[in-house]
C-alpha positions in Angstrom: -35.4 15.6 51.7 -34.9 13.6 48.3 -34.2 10.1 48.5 -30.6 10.3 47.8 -29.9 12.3 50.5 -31.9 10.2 52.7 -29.2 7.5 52.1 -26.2 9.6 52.2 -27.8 10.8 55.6 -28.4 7.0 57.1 -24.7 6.1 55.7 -23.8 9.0 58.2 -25.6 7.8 60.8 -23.7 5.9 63.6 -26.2 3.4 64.6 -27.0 2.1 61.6 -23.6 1.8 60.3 -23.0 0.0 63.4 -25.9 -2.5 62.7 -24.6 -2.8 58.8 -21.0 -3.7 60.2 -22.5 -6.6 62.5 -24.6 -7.8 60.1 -22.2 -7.6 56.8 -19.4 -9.5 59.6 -22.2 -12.4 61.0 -23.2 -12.7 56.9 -19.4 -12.9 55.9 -19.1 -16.5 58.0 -22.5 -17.7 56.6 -21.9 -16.2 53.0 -18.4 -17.9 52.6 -19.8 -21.0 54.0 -22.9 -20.2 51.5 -20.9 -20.1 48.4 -18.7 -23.2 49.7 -22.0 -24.9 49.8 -21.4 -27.0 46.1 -17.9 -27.9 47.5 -19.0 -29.1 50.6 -22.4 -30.9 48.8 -19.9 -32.6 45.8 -19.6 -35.8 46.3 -16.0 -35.9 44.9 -15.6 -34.2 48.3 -18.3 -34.7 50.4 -20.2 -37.5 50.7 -23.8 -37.0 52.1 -22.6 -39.4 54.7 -20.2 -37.2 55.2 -22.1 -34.3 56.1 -24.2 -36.4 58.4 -21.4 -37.3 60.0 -20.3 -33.7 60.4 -24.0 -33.1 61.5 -23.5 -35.3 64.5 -20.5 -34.1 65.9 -21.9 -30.6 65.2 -25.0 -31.6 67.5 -22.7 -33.2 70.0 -20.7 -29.8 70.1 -23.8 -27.9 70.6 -25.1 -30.2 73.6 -21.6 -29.6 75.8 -21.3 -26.2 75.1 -24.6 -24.3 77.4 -22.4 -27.2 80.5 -19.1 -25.5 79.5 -20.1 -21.9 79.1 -22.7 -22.1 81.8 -24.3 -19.1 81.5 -21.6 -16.6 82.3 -21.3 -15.1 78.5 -24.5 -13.4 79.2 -23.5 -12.7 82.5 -20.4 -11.0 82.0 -22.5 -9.2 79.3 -25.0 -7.6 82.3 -22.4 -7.6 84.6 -20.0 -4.8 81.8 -22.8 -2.6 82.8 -23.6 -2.9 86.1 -19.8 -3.6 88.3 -17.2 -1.5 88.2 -14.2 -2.8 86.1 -12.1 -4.1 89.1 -15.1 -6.5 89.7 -15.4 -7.0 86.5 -12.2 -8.1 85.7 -12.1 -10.5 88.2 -15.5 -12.1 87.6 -14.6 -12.1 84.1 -11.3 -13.9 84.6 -13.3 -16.4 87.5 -15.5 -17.5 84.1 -12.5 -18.9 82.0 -11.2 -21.4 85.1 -14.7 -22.6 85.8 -15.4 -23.1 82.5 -11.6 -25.3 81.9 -12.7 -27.3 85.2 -16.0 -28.1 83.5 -14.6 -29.2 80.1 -11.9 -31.5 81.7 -15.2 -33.1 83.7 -16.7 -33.2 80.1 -13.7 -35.2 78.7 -13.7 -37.3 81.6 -17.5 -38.4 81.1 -17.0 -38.8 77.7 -14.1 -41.2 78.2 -16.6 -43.3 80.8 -19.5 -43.5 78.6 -17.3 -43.8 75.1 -18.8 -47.3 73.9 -22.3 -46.2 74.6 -22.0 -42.9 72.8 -20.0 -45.0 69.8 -22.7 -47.6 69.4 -25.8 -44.7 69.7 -24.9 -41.3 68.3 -22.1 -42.7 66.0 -19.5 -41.0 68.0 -16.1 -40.8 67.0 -13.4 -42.2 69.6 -11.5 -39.0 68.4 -14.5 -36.8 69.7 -13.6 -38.0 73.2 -10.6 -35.7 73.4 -11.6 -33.3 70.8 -14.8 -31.8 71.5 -14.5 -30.6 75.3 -11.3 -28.8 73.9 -12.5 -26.8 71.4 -16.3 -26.5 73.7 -13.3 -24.1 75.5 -12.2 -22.8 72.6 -15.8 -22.1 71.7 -16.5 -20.3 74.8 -12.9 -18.2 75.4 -13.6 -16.9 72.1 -17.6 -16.0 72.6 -16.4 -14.3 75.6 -13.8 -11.9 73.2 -16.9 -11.2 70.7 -19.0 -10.3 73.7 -16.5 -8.1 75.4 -15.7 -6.0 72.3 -19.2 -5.9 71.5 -19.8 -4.3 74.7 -17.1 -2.0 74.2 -18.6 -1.0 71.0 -15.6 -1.9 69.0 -17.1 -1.9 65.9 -14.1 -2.5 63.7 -12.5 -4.9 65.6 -15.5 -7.1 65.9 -15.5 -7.3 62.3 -11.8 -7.9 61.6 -12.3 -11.3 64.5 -15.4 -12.5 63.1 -13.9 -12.5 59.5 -10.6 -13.6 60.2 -11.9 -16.1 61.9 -13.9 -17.3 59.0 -11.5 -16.8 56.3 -9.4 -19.0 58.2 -11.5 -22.0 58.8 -12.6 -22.1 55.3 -9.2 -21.9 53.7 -8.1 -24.4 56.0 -11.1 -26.7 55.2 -10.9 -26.1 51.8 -7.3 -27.1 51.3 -7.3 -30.3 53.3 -11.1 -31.4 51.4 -10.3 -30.5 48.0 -6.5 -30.8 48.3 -6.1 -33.5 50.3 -9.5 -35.1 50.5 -9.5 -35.5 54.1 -13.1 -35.5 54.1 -15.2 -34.6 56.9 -12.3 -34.2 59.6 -10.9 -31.7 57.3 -13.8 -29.3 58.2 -13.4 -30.4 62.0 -9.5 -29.1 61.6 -10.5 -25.9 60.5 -12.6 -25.1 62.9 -10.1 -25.9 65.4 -7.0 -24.0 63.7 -9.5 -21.0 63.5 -9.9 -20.9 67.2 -7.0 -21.0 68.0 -6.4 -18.2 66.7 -8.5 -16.6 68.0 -8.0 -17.6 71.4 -4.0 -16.0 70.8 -5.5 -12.8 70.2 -8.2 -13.0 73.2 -5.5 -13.2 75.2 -3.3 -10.6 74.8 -6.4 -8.5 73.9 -7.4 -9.4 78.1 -4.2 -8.4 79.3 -3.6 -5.2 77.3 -7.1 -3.9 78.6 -7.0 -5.3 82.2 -9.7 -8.1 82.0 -7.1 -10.6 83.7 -7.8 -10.5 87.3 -6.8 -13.3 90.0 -8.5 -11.2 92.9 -11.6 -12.9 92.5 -13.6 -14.4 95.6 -15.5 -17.4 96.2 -18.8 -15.1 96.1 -17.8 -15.0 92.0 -17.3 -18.7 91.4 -21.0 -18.8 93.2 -22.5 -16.2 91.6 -21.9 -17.3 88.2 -23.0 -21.0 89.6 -26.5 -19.4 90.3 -26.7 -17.7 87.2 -25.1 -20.5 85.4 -27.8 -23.5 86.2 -30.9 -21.5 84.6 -29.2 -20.7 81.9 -27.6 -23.8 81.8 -31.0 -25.4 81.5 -32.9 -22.8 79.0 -29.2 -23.3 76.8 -30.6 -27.0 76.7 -33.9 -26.1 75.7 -32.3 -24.2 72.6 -30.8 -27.2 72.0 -33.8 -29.2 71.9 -35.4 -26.4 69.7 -33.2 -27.5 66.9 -29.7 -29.2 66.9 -30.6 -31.7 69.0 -32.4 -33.1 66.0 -29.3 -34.9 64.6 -28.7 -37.6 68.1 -32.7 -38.0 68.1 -32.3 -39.0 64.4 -29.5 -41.0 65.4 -31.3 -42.9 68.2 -33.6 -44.1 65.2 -30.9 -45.2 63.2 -31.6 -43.1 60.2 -29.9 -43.3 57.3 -26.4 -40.9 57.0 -27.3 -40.1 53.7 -30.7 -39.0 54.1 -29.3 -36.8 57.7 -26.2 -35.3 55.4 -29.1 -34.1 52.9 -31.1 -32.8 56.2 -28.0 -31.1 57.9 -27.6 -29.2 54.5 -31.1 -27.9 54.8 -30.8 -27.0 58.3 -27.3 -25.4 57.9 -29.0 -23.0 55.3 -32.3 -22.3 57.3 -30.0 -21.1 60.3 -29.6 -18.1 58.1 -32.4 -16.1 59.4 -31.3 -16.9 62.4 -28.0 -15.1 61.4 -29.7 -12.0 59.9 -31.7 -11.8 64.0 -28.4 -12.1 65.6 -26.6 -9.9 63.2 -29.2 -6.8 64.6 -29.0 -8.2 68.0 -25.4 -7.5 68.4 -26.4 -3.6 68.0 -29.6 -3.9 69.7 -29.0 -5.6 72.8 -26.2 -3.5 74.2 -28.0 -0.6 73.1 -31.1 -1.8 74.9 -28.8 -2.7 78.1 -27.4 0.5 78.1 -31.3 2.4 77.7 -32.3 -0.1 81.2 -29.6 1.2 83.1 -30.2 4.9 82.9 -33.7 5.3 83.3 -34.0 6.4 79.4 -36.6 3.2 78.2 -39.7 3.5 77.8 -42.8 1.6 76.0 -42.6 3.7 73.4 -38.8 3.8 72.7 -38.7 0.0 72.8 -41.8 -0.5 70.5 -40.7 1.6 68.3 -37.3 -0.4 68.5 -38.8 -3.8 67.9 -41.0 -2.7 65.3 -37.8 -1.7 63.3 -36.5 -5.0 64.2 -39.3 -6.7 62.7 -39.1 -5.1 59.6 -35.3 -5.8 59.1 -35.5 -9.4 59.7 -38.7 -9.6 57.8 -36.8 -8.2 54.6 -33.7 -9.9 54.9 -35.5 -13.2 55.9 -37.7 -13.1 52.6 -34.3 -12.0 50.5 -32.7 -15.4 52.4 -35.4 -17.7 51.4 -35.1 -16.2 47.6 -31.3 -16.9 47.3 -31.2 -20.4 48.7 -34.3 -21.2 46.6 -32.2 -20.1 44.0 -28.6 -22.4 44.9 -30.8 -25.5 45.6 -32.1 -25.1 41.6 -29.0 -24.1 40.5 -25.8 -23.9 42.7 -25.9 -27.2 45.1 -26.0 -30.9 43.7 -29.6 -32.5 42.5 -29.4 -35.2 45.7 -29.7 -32.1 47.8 -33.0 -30.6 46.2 -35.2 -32.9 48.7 -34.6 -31.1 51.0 -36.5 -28.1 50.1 -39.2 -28.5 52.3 -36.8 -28.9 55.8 -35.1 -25.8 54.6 -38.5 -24.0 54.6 -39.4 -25.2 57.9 -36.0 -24.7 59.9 -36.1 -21.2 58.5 -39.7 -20.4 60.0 -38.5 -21.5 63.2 -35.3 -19.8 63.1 -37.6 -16.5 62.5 -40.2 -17.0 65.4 -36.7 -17.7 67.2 -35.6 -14.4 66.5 -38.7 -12.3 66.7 -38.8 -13.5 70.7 -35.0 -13.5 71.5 -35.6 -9.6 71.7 -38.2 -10.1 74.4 -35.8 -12.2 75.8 -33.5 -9.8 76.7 -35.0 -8.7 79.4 -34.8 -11.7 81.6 -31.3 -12.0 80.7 -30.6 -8.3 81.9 -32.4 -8.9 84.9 -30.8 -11.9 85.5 -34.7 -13.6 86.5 -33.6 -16.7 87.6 -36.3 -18.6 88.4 -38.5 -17.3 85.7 -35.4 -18.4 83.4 -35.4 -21.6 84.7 -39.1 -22.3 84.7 -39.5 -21.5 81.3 -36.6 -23.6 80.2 -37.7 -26.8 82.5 -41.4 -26.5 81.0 -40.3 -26.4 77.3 -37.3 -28.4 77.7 -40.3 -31.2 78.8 -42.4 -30.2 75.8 -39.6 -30.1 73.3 -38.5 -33.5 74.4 -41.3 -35.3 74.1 -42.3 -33.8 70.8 -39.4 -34.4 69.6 -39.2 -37.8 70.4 -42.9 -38.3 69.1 -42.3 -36.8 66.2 -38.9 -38.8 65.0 -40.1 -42.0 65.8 -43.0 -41.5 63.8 -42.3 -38.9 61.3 -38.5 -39.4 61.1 -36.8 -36.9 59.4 -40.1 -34.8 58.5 -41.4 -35.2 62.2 -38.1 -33.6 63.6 -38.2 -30.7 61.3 -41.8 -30.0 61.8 -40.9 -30.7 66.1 -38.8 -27.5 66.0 -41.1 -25.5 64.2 -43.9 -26.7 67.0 -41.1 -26.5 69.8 -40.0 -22.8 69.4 -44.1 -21.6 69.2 -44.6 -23.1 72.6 -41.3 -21.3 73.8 -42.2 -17.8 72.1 -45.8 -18.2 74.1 -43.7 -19.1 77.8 -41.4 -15.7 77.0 -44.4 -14.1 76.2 -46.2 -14.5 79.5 -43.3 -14.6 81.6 -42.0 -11.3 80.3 -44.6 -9.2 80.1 -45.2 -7.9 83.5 -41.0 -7.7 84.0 -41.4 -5.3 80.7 -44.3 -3.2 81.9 -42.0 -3.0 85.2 -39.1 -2.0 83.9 -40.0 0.9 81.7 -40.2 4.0 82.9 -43.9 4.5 84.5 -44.1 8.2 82.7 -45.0 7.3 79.4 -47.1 4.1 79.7 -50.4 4.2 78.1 
């Protein structure tokens, strides 16, 4: 077969087209934002203040949101596979009013404990109300990406994901450059986007029956159970990387020098966009192979090897074109922070390469294993990272998620490996 119609055969071919949909729609949000990079890096516009700023209440987003999702995102996810859609329906729908109880707890802890966090983290009295709101927001619309993902709605996931993106850029865009509302400009677009997509969620749940108020307390318990593992491994991604911003912020360092740092770290969570790009194919896919008895060692090496090579090439092609913008494309203050970039991309690779070993616990819904992995490295991530700052600053907390997700990858490693071996089917092992 010549070469050419090697390609016009892989354009054909379902699977990969679904893969180059996922990845094109998760690149689209990253890309625009990518390109935006020497508005949001102008000074005119955005201050490197500002960007620490935006850093913080980024990190301070990402710290409620593993309290108000709780798990149940990848639960409902093993759950599509396993209950029949009755069950599901009502599990599904007992996930959104746990999660709105949690977040009004959130705003109500916040509102307690609003000098301390103003005085430590820099936290905006504005934050108080704002952040558990769109945490919800956050979560109802993960929940919609999840479920069509599931539902291997191709299409649809990508007109949501870039709708959603073309509308919280335009609408940062226009109130930054237009109205120079500086850094809460990008927090209103990224409110006005979910909302959106929250609208459609909605009616998209009651035009396919996922609304269901039959639920029983056994849900609201179930999903507790699975929720507190999770809950504490979603914390231990948290101190993997964003939690680097309120560390930082405990030490007082400058707002300038974090904006430049944010920048870098913003662009290194690329790779971590190209792992979840194949992910979205991969995992239900995988899910799916479990459930009927089809895996095998062979089949899911042979899987993960292609995974490798994807996010091998894509990483390397990500590192070349943001070499490229920080010499060319994004203002001169910026180019110190090269070297972050370079380390916050590493780790968002390892990150990656494990997540797909990872799976299997989630499917499984190992619980204690889940939780014993996530209370050992949340230990170890902590006090590296707290080592690290205080002594390293800025440096030392790159450098303590690079050492943080290693010791992670090695725990998944070792706690997986025999569920793995167990799982496949015993036919085929070597």
């Amino acid at each position: 077969m010549s070469f050419a119609s090697q390609i016009r055969f892989g354009l054909k071919n379902p699977a990969l087209k679904s893969v180059g949909v996922y990845t094109f729609t998760n690149f689209f949000a990253k890309g625009v934002s990518f390109i935006l990079i020497p508005i949001f890096t102008n000074p005119k516009f955005l201050s490197p203040a500002d960007n620490g700023m935006l850093s913080i209440f980024s990190s301070n987003m990402a710290l409620l949101a593993p309290f108000v999702s709780l798990g149940m995102i990848q639960s409902s996810t093993a759950d599509f596979y396993k209950k029949p859609k009755d069950e599901f329906a009502a599990s599904f729908t007992s996930s959104f009013i746990l999660s709105f109880i949690i977040s009004i707890i959130a705003g109500i802890v916040f509102f307690l404990f609003r000098d301390t966090l103003e005085h430590k983290f820099g936290f905006q009295t504005s934050f108080i109300y704002i952040i558990p709101a769109l945490a919800f927001l956050v979560f109802s619309g993960e929940q919609l990406v999840a479920l069509i993902r599931n539902r291997n709605e191709v299409n649809r996931f990508a007109a949501v994901g870039m709708s959603r993106s073309v509308t919280e850029y335009a609408v940062s865009v226009v109130l930054i450059v237009f109205f120079l509302s500086g850094w809460t400009g990008r927090v209103w677009g990224i409110g006005i986007s979910l909302l959106g997509v929250n609208l459609f969620a909605l009616s998209y749940y009651i035009k396919n029956k996922y609304i269901n108020f039959q639920f029983r307390k056994s849900h609201f318990i179930e999903e507790l159970k699975y929720g507190v593992p999770i809950l504490v491994f979603q914390l231990c991604v948290f101190m993997l990387g964003n939690s680097n911003k309120l560390f930082l912020a405990m030490f007082d360092v400058d707002k300038h020098r974090l904006g430049i740092y944010s920048i870098a770290c913003v662009l290194g969570s690329m790779i971590g966009v190209v792992s979840q790009s194949v992910l979205l194919y991969a995992q239900p896919n995988l899910y799916q192979s479990i459930s009927s008895g089809r895996a095998t060692i062979q089949t899911v090496k042979k899987d993960f090897f292609r995974y490798f090579l994807l996010l091998t090439g894509l990483s390397m092609a990500c590192v070349l074109v943001v070499l490229i913008a920080y010499n060319f494309a994004i203002d001169k203050v910026y180019l110190g922070g090269v070297k972050y970039f370079l380390i916050t991309a590493s780790a968002s690779y390892l990150w990656g390469l494990n997540y797909f070993i990872f799976l299997f616990l989630l499917y499984h819904k190992e619980k204690r294993k889940i939780l014993t992995i996530a209370l050992i490295s949340l230990i170890c991530s902590a006090t590296v990272n707290l080592l690290m700052v205080k002594y390293f600053s800025i440096l030392g907390d790159a450098l303590s998620s690079l050492i943080n997700t290693v010791i992670f990858s090695a725990l998944i490693i070792i706690f997986a490996r025999k569920l793995i071996i167990k799982t496949l089917t015993p036919e085929n092992m070597t």
